[in-house]
Backbone as CSV, one residue per row, in Angstrom:
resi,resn,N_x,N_y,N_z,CA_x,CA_y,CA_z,C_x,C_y,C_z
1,UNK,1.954,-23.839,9.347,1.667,-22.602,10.089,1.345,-21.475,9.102
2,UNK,0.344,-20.980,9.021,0.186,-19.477,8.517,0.890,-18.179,8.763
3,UNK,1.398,-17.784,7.601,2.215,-16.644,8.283,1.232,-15.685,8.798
4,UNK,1.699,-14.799,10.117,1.007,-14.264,10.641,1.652,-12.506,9.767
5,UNK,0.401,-11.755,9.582,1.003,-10.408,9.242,0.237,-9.043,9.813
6,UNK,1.427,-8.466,9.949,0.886,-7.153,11.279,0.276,-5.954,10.293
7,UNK,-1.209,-6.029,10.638,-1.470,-4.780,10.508,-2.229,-4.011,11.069
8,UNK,-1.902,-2.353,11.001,-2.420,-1.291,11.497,-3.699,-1.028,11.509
9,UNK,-4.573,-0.334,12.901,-5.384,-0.439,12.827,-5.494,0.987,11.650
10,UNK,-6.424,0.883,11.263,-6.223,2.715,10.109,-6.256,4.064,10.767
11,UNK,-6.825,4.089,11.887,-6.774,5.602,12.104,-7.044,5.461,13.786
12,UNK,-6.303,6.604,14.596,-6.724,6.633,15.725,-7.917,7.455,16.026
13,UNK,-8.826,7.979,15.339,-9.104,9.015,15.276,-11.179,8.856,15.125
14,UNK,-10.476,7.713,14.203,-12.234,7.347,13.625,-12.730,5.978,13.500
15,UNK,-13.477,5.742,14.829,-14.126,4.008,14.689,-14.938,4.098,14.030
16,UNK,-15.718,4.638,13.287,-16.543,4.599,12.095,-15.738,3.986,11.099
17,UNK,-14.738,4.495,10.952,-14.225,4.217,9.674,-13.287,2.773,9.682
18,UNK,-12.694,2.560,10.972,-11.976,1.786,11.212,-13.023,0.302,11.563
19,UNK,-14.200,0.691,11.825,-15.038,-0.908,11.777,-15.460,-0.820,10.492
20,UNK,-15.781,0.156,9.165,-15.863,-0.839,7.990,-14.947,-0.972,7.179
21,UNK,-13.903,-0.563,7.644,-12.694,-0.992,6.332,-11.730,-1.911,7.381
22,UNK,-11.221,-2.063,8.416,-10.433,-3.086,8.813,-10.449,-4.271,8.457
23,UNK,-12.105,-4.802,8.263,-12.124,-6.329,8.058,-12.088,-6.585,6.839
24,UNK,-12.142,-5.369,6.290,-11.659,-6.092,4.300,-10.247,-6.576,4.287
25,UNK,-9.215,-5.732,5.292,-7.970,-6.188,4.877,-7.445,-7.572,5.480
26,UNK,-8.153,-7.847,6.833,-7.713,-9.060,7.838,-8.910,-10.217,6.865
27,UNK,-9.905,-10.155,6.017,-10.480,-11.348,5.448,-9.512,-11.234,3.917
28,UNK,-8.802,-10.394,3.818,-8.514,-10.913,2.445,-7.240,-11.484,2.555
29,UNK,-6.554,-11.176,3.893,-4.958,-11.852,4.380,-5.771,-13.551,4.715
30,UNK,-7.138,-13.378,5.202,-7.321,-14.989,5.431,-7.651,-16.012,4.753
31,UNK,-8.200,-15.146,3.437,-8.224,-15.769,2.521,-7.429,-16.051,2.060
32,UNK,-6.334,-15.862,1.787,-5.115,-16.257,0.816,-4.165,-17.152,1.472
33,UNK,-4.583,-17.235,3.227,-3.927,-18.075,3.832,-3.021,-17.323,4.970
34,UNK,-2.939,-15.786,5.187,-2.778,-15.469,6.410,-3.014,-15.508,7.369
35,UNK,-2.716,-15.201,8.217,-3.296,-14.728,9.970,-3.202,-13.351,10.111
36,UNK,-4.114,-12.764,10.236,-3.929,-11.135,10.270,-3.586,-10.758,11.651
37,UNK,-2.646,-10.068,12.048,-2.780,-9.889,13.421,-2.640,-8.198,13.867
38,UNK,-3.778,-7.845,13.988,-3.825,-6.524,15.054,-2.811,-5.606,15.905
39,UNK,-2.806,-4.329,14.972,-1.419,-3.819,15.568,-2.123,-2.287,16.657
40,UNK,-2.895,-2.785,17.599,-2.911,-1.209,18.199,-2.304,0.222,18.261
41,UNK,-2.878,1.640,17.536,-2.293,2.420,17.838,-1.743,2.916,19.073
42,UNK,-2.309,2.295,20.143,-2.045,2.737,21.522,-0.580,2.103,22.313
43,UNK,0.022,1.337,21.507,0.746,0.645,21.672,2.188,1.243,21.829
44,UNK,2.806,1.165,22.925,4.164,1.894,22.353,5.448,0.824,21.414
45,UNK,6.603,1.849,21.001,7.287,1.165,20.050,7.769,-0.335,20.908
46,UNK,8.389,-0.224,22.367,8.503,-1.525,22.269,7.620,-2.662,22.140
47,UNK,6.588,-2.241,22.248,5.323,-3.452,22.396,4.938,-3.261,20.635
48,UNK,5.173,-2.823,19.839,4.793,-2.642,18.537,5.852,-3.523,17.846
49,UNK,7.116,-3.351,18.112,8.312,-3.744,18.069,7.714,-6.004,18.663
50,UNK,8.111,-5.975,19.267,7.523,-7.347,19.752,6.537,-7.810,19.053
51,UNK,5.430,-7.062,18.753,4.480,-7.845,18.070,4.778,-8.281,16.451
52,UNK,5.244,-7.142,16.265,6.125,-7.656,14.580,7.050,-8.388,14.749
53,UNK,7.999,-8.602,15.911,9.356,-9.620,15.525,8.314,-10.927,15.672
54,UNK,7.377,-11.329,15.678,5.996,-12.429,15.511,5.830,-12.606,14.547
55,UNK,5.869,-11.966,13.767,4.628,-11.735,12.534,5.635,-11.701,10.952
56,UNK,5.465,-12.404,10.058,6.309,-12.587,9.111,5.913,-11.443,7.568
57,UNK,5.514,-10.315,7.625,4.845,-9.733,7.391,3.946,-8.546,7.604
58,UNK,4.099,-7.200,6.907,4.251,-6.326,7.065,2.904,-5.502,6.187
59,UNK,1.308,-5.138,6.315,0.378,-4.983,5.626,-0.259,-3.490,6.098
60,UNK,0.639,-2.150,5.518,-0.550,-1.048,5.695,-1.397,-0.473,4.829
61,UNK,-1.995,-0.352,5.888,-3.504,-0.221,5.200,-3.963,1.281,4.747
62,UNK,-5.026,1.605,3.856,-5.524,3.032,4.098,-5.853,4.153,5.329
63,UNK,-5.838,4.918,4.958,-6.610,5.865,5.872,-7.182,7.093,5.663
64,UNK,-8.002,7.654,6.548,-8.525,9.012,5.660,-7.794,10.200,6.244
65,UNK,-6.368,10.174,6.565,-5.665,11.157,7.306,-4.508,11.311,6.190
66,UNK,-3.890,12.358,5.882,-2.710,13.042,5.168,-1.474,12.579,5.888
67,UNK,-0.614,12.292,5.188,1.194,11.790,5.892,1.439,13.234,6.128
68,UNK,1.973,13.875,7.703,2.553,15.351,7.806,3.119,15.612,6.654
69,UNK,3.049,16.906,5.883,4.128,17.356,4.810,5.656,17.962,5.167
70,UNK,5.181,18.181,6.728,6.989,18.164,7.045,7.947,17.191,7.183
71,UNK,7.374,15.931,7.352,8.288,14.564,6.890,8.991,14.559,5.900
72,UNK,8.110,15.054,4.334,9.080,14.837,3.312,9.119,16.404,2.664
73,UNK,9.569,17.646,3.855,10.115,18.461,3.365,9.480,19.470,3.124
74,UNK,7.839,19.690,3.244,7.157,20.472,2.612,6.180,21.569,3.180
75,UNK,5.609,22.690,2.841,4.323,23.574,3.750,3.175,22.551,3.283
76,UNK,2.635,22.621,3.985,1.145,22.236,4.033,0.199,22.812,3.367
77,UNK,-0.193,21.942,2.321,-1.188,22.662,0.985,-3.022,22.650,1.923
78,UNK,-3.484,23.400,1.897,-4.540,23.828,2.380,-5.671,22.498,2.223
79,UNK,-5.394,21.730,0.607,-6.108,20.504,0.833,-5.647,19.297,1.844
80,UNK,-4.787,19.496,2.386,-4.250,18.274,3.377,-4.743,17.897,4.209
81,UNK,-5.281,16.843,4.870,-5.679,16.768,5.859,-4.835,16.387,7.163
82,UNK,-5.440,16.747,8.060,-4.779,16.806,9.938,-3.890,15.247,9.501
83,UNK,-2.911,15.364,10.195,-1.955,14.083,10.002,-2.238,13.197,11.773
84,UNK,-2.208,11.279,11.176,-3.019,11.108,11.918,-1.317,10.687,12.910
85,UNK,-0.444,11.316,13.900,0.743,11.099,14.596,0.818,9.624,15.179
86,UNK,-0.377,9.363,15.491,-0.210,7.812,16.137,-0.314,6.746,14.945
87,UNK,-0.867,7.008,14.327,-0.850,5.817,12.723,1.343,6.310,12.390
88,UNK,1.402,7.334,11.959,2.617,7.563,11.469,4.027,6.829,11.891
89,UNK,3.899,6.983,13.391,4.622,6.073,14.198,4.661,4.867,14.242
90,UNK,3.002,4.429,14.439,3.334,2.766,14.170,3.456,2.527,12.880
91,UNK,2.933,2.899,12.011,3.976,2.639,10.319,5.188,2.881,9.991
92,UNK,5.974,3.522,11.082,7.307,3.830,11.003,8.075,2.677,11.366
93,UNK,7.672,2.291,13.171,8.189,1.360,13.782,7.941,-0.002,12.905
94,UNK,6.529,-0.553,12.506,6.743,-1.388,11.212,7.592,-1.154,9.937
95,UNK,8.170,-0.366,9.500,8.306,-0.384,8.255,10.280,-0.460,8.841
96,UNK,10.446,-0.147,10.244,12.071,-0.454,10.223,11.804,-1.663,10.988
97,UNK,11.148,-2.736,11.054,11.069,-3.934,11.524,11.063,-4.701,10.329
98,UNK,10.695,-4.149,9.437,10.464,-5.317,8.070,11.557,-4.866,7.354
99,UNK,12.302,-3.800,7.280,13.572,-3.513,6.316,14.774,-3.733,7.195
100,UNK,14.610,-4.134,8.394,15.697,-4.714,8.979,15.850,-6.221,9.240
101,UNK,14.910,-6.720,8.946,14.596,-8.345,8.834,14.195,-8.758,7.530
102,UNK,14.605,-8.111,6.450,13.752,-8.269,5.294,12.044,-8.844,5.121
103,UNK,11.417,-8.369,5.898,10.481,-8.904,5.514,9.605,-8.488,4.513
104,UNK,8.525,-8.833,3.926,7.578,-8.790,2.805,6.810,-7.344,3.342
105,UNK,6.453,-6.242,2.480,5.925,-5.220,2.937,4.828,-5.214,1.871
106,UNK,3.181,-4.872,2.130,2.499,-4.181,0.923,1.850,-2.979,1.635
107,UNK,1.602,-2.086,1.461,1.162,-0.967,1.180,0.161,-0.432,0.421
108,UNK,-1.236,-0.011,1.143,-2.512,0.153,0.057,-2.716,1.578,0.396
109,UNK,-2.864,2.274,-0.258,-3.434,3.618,-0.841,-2.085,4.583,0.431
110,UNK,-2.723,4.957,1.776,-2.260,5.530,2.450,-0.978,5.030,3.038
111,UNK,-1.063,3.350,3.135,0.292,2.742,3.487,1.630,2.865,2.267
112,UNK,0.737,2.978,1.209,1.912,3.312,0.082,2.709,4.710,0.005
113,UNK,2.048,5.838,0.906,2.456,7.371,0.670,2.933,7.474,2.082
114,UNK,2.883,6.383,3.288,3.651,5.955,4.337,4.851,5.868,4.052
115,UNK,5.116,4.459,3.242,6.097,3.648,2.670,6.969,4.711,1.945
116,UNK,6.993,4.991,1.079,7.393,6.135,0.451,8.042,7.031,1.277
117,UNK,7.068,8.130,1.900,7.374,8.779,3.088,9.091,7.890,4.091
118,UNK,9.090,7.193,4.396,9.422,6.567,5.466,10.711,6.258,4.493
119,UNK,10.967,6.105,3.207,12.431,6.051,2.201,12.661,7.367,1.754
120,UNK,12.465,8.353,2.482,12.863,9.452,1.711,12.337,10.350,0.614
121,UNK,11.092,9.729,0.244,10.572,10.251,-1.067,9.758,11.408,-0.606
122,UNK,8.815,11.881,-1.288,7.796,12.967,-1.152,6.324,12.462,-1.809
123,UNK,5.268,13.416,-1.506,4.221,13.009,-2.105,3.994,14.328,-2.550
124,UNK,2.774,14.408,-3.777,1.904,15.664,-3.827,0.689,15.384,-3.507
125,UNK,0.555,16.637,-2.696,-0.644,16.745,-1.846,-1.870,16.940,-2.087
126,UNK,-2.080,17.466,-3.503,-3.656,17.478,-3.971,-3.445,16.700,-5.268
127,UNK,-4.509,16.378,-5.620,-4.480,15.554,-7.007,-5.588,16.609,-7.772
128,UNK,-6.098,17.202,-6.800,-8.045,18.174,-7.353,-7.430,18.933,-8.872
129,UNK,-6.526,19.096,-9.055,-6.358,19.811,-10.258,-5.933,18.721,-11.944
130,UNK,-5.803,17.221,-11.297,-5.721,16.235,-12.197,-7.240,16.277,-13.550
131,UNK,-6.697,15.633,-14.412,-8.093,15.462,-15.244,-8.966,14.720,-14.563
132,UNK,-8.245,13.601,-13.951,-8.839,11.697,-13.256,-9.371,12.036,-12.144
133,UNK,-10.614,11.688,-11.891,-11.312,11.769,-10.573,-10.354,10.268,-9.695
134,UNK,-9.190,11.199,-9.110,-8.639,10.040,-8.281,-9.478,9.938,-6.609
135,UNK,-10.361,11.024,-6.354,-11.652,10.298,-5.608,-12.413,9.997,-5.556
136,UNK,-12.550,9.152,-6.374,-14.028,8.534,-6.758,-14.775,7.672,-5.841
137,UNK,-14.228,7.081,-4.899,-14.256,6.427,-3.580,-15.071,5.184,-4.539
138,UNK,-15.028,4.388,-2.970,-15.825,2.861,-3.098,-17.687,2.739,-4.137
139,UNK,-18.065,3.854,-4.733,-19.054,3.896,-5.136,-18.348,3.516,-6.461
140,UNK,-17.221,3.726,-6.988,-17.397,3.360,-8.243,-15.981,2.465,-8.492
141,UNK,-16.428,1.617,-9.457,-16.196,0.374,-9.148,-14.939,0.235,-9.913
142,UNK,-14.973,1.135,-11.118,-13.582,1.391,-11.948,-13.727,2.604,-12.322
143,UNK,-12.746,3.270,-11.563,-12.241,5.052,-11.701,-11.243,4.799,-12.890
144,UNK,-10.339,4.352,-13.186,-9.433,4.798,-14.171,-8.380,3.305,-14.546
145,UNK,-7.876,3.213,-15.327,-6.395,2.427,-15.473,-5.249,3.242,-14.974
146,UNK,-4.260,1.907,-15.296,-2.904,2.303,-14.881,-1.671,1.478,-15.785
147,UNK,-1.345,2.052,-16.306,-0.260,1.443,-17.440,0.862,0.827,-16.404
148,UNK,0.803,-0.356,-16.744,1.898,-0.725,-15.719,3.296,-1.168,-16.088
149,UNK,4.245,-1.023,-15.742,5.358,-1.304,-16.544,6.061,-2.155,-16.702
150,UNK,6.659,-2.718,-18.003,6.537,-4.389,-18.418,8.166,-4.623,-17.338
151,UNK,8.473,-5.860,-17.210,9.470,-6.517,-16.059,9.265,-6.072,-14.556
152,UNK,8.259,-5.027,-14.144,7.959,-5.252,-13.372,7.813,-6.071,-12.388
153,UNK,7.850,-6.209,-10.672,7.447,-6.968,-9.795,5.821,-6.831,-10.370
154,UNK,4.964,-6.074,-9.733,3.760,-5.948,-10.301,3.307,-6.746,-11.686
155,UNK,3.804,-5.857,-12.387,3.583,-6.646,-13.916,3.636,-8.151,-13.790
156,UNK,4.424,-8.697,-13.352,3.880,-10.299,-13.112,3.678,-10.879,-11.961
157,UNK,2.665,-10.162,-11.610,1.720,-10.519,-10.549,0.186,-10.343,-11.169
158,UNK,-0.067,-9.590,-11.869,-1.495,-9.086,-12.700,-1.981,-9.938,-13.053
159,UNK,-3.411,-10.698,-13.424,-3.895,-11.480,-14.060,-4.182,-10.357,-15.590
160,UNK,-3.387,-10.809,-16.621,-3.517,-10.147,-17.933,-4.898,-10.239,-18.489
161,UNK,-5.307,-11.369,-17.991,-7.171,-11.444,-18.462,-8.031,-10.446,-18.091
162,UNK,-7.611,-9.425,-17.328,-8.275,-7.947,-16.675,-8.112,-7.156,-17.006
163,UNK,-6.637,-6.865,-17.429,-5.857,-6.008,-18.594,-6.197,-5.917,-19.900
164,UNK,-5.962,-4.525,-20.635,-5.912,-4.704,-22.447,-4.392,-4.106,-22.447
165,UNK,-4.205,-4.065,-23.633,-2.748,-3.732,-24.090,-2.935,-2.720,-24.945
166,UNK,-2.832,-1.653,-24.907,-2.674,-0.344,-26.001,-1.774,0.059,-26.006
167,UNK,-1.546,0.432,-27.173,0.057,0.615,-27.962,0.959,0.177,-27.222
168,UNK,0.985,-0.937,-26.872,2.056,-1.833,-26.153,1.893,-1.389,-24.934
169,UNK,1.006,-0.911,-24.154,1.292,-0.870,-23.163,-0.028,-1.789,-21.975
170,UNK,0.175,-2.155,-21.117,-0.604,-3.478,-20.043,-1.128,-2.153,-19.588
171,UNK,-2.640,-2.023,-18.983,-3.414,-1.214,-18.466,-4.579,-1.918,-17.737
172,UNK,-4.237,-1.492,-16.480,-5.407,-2.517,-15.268,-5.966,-1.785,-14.958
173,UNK,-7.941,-2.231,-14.959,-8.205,-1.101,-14.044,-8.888,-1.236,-12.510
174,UNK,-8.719,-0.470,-12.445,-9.188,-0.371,-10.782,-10.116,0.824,-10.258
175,UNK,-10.212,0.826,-9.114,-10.500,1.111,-8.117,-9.709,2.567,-7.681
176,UNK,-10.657,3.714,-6.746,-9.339,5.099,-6.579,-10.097,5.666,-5.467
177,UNK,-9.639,6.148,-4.547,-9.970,6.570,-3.345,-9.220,7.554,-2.560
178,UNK,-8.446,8.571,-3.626,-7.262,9.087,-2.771,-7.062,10.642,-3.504
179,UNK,-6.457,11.522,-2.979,-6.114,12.468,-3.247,-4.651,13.534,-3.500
180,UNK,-4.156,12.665,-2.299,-2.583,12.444,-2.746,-2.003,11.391,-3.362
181,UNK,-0.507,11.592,-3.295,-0.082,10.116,-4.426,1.271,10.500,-3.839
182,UNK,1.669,9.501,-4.329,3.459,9.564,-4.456,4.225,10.822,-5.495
183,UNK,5.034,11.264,-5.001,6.022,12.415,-5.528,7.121,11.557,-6.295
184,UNK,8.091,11.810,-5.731,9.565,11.672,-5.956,9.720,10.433,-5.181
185,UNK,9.654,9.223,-6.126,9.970,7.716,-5.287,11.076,8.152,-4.112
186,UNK,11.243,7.030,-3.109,11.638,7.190,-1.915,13.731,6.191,-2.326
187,UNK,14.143,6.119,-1.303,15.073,4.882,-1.449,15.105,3.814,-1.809
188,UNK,15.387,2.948,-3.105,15.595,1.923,-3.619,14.146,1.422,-3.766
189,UNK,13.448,2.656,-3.731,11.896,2.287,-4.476,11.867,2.771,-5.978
190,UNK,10.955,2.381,-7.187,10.677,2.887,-8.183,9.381,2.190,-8.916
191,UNK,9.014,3.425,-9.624,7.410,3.211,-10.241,7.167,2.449,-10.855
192,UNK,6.404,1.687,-10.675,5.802,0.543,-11.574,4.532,0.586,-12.304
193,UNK,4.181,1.829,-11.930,2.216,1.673,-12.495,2.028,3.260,-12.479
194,UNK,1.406,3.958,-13.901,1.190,5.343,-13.816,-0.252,5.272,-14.425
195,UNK,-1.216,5.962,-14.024,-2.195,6.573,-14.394,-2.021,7.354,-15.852
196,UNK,-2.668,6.477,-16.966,-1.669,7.088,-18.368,-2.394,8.630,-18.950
197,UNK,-3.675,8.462,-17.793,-4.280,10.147,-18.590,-3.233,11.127,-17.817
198,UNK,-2.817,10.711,-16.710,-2.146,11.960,-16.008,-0.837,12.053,-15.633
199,UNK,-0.299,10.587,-15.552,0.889,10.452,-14.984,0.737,10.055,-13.766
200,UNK,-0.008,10.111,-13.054,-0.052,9.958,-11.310,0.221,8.685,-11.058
201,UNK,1.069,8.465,-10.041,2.061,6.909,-9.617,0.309,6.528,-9.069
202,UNK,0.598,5.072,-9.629,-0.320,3.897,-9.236,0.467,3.040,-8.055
203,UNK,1.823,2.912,-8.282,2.416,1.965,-7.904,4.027,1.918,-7.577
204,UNK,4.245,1.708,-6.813,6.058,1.611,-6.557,6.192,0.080,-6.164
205,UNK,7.872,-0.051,-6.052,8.256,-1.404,-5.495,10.032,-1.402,-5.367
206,UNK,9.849,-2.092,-4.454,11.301,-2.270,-3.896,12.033,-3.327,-5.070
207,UNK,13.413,-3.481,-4.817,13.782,-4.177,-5.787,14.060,-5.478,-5.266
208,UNK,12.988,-6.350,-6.421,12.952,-7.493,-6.006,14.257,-8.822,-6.787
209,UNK,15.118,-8.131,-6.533,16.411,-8.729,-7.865,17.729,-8.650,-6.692
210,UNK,18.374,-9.027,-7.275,19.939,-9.186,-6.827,20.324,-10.232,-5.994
211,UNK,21.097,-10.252,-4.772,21.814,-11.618,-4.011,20.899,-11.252,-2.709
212,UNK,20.168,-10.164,-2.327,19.200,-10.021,-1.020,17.720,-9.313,-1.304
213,UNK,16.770,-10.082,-2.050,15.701,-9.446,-2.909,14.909,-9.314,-1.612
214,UNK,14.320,-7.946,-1.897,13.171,-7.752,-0.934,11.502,-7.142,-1.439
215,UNK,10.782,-8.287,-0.820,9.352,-7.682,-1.270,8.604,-6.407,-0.864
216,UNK,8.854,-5.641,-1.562,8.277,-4.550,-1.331,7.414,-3.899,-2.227
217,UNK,5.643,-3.389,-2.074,4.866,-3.550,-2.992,4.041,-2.272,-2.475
218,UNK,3.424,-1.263,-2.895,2.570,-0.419,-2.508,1.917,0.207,-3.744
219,UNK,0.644,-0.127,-3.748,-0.483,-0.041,-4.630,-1.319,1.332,-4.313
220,UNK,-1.352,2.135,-5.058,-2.592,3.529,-4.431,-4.085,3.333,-4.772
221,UNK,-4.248,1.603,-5.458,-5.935,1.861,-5.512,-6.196,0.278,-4.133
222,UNK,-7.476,0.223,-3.868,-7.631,-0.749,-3.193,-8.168,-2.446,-3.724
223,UNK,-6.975,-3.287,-3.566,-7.495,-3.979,-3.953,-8.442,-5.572,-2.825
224,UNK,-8.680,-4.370,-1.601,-8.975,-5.292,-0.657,-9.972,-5.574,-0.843
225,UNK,-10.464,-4.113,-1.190,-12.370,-4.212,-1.568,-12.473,-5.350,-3.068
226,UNK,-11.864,-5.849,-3.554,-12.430,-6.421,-4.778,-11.691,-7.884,-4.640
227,UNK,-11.540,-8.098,-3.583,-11.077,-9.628,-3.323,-11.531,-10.430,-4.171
228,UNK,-12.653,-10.474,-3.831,-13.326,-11.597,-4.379,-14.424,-11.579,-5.721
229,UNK,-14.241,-10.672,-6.503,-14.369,-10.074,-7.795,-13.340,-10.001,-9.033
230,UNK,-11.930,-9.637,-8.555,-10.712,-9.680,-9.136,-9.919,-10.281,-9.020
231,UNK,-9.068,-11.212,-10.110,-8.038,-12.041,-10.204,-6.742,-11.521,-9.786
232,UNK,-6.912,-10.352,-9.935,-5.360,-9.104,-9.646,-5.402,-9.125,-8.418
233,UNK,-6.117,-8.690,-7.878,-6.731,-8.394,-6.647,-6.071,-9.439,-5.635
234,UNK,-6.537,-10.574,-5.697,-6.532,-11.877,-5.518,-5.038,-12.239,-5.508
235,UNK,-4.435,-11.968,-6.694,-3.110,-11.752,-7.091,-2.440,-11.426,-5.963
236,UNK,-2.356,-10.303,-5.763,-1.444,-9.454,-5.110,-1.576,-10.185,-3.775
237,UNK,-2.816,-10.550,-3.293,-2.195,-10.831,-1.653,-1.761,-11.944,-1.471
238,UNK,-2.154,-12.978,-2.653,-2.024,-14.052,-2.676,-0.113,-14.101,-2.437
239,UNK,0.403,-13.653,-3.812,1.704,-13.340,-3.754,2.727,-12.432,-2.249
240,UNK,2.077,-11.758,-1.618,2.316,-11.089,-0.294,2.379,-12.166,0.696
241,UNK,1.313,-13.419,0.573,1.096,-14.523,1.955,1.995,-15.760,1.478
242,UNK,2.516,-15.575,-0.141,3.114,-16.348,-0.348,4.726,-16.143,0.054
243,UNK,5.408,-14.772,-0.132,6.344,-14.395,0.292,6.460,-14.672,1.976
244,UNK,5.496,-14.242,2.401,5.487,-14.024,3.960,6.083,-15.511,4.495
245,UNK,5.028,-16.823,3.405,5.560,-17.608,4.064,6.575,-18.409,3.973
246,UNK,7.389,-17.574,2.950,8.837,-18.245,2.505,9.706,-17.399,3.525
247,UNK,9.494,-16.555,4.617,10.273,-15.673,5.000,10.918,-16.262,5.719
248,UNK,12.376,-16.064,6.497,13.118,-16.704,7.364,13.760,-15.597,7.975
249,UNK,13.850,-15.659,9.296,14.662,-14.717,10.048,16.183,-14.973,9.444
């Protein structure tokens, strides 16, 4: 059986956007051997609720909407954009379905400042004053590296053949599409991947160690778009469909 994994549609707001980026994330869960399964925003929590106690696996996705800044505490910086309330919710109701069943969580760009969000952490809201064009969007193909940090979950998941190593440090590059980032990691999350011109979190992760390890993974560049170009890429979901399908209630 394929594990089946729930994800969000990206935005309630914009079918433009939501018919060309949805199917990067449901072909790259099928490639690796998922079942992607469709989580309607229109859906209320119990029917959102039901469709995840299904689904062994937990996958949000981007979006082009801002997490409210009153979630994690904050006024609203003038670059923010409208927060999208119906995405927020169903990433909520997923994200206490998978930390109450342990299940496998990843998190790409906007699902990672969800994730975050949703443990307590904070984000900052503009990046425009960084050196790193962290919006460089899908036109360019490698915006920047990210020093990633050695014992990492991440760190051995990377194909090192993509990576160089300067002054000891592993640097992948990728892909950037975003403007906020992660703040102040959330609960029993911590950074795994920084942007080394600026500092800006690439990456968090739950802790995957002790007597009840849980997969928890949220990446801020996309590696849906480069499926089938990148070994990392490839990596990561591969390792996500592999967890999913070791999962056990």
């Amino acid at each position: 059986m394929k594990p089946k994994i729930a994800i969000p549609m990206p935005t309630s707001f914009d079918p433009a956007y939501n018919r060309l980026n949805f199917s990067a994330y449901t072909d790259a869960v099928r490639s690796c051997g998922g079942a992607p399964v469709e989580v309607p925003l229109r859906l209320s929590d119990r029917e959102v609720r039901q469709l995840a106690s299904e689904c062994a696996g937990i996958l949000l996705p981007g979006s082009p909407a801002d997490v409210d800044p009153a979630l994690f505490g904050q006024e609203r910086d003038s670059a923010t954009a409208p927060a999208d309330i119906a995405r927020e919710r169903i990433d909520r109701t997923l994200l206490e379905e998978a930390y109450g069943e342990n299940k496998p969580v990843l998190g790409i760009c906007f699902g990672t400042q969800m994730l975050n969000v949703f443990r307590g952490g904070t984000l900052v809201q503009d990046l425009g004053f960084m050196p790193v064009n962290h919006s460089a969007g899908r036109a360019v193909a490698v915006a920047h590296s990210a020093a990633v940090t050695d014992g990492s979950l991440l760190g051995g998941i990377i194909d090192m053949d993509e990576c160089v190593r300067l002054d000891g440090v592993v640097r992948l590059p990728m892909n950037s599409s975003h403007h906020q980032a992660v703040g102040i990691p959330g609960s029993d999350l911590r950074i795994s991947a920084r942007c080394p011109q600026d500092g800006v979190v690439e990456a968090i992760e739950g802790p995957f160690a002790g007597t009840k390890p849980h997969f928890v993974l949220g990446v801020q560049w996309h590696p849906e778009r480069t499926i089938d170009s990148s070994s990392t890429s490839r990596a990561l979901f591969s390792r996500f469909l592999d967890e999913a399908g070791r999962w056990q209630r």
